[in-house]
C-alpha positions as CSV (number, residue, x, y, z in Angstrom):
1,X,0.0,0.0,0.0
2,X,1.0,3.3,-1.0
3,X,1.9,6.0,2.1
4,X,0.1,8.7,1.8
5,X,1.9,12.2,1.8
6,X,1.0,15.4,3.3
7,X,3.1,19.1,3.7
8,X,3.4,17.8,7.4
9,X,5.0,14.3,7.0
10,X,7.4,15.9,4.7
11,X,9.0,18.5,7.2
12,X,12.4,19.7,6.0
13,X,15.8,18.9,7.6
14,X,16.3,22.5,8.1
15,X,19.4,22.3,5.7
16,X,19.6,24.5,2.6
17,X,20.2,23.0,-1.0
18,X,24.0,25.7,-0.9
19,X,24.9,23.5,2.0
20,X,24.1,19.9,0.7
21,X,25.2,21.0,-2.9
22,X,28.9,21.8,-1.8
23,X,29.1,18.3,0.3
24,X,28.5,16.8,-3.1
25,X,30.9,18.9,-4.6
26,X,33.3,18.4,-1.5
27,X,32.6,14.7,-2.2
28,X,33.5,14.7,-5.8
29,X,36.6,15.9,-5.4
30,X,37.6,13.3,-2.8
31,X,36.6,10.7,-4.7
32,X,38.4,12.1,-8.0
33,X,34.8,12.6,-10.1
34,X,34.5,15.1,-12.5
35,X,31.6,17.2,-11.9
36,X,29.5,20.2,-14.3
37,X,27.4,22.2,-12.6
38,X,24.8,20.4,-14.9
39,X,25.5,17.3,-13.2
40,X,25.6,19.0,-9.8
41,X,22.0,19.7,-9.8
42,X,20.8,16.0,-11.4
43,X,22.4,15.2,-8.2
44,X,20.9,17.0,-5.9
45,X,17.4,16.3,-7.3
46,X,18.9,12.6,-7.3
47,X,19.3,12.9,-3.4
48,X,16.8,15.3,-2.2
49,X,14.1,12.4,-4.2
50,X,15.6,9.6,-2.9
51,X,16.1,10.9,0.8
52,X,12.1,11.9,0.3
53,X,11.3,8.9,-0.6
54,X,13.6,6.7,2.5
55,X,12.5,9.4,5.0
56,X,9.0,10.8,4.3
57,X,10.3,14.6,4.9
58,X,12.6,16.8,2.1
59,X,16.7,17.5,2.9
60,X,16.4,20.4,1.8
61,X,13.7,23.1,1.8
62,X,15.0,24.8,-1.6
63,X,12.3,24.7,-4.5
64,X,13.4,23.0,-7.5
65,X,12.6,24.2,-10.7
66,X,11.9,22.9,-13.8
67,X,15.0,24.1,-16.5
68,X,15.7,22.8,-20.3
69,X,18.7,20.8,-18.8
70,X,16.6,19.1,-15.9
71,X,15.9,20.0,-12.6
72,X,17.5,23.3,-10.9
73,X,17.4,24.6,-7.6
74,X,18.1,28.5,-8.5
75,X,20.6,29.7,-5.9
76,X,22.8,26.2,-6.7
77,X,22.8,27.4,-10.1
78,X,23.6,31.1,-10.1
79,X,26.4,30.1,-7.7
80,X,28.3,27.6,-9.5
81,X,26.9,29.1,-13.1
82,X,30.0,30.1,-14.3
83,X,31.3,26.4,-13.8
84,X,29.0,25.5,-16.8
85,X,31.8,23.2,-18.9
86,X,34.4,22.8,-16.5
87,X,34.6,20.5,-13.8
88,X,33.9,22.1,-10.2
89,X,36.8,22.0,-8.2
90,X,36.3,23.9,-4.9
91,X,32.8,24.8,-2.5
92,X,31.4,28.4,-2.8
93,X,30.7,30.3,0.7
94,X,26.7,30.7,1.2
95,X,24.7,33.7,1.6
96,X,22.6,34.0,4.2
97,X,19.7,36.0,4.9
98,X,17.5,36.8,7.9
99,X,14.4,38.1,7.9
100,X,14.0,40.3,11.1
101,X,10.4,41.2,9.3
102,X,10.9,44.9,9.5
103,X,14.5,44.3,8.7
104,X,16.9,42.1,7.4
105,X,20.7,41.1,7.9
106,X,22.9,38.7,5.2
107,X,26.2,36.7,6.5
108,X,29.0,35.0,4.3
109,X,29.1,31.0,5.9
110,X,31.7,29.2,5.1
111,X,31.0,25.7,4.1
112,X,31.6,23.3,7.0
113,X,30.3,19.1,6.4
114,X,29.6,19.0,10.1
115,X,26.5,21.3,9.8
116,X,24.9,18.4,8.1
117,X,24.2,15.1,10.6
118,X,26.9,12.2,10.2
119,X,23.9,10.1,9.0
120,X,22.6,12.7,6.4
121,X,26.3,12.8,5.4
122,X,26.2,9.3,4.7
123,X,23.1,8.6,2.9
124,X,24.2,11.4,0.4
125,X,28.0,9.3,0.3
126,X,25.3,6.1,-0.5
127,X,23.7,8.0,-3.4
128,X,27.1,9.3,-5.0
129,X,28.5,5.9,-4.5
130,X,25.6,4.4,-7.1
C-alpha cells in the first residue's frame, strides 16, 4: 500500500540546497569525479528524491525548478553558473539571509560538512557511491 503524503509528514531537515550541494561537490573531489554544474544539480534532485522517498520529509527546503537541462534549484545554479563546462573544483561560501520582518541582515558561511548530521552525510556518500 501506498503512504500517503502530506506538507506535514514531509518537514524539512532544516538544511539548505547551498549547503548539501557543496558536500557533493566536497565529495566529488575526494573521490576524483569530474563534476559540471549540470551534473551537480541531477544530483541534488537525485538525493533530495531519494532521501524523500527513505524518509518521508525533504533534505532540503529549496524549490526546485523545472529548466531545459533538468531539474534546478536557482541559488545552486547562479552560484556555480559560471562552472557551466568545467569540472567544479572547490565549495562556494553561502549567503545568508534573515528576515527580522521589519529588517533584514545577510552573512557569508563558510561551508563546514559538520553542519549536516553524520547520517545525512552518509546517505548522500550512499547516493554518490551508485
Amino acid at each position: 500500500m501506498k503512504k500517503e503524503r502530506t506538507e506535514e509528514k514531509m518537514k524539512e531537515t532544516g538544511y539548505s540546497a547551498m549547503l548539501i550541494a557543496n558536500y557533493i561537490v566536497k565529495q566529488s573531489i575526494k573521490k576524483g569525479f569530474s563534476l559540471s554544474d549540470i551534473k551537480l544539480q541531477q544530483l541534488l534532485y537525485l538525493t533530495q528524491v531519494l532521501y524523500l522517498n527513505f524518509h518521508d520529509r525533504k533534505l532540503f527546503g529549496d524549490k526546485i525548478e523545472k529548466f531545459c537541462t533538468g531539474p534546478v534549484v536557482l541559488e545552486v545554479f547562479h552560484t556555480f553558473d559560471n562552472s557551466r563546462t568545467i569540472q567544479l573544483k572547490c565549495t562556494r561560501e553561502e549567503v545568508v539571509v534573515t528576515d527580522f520582518g521589519d529588517s533584514f541582515q545577510t552573512s557569508i558561511v563558510p561551508y563546514d560538512k559538520h553542519r549536516i548530521q553524520k547520517k545525512d552525510r552518509q546517505f548522500i556518500k550512499s547516493v554518490l557511491a551508485g
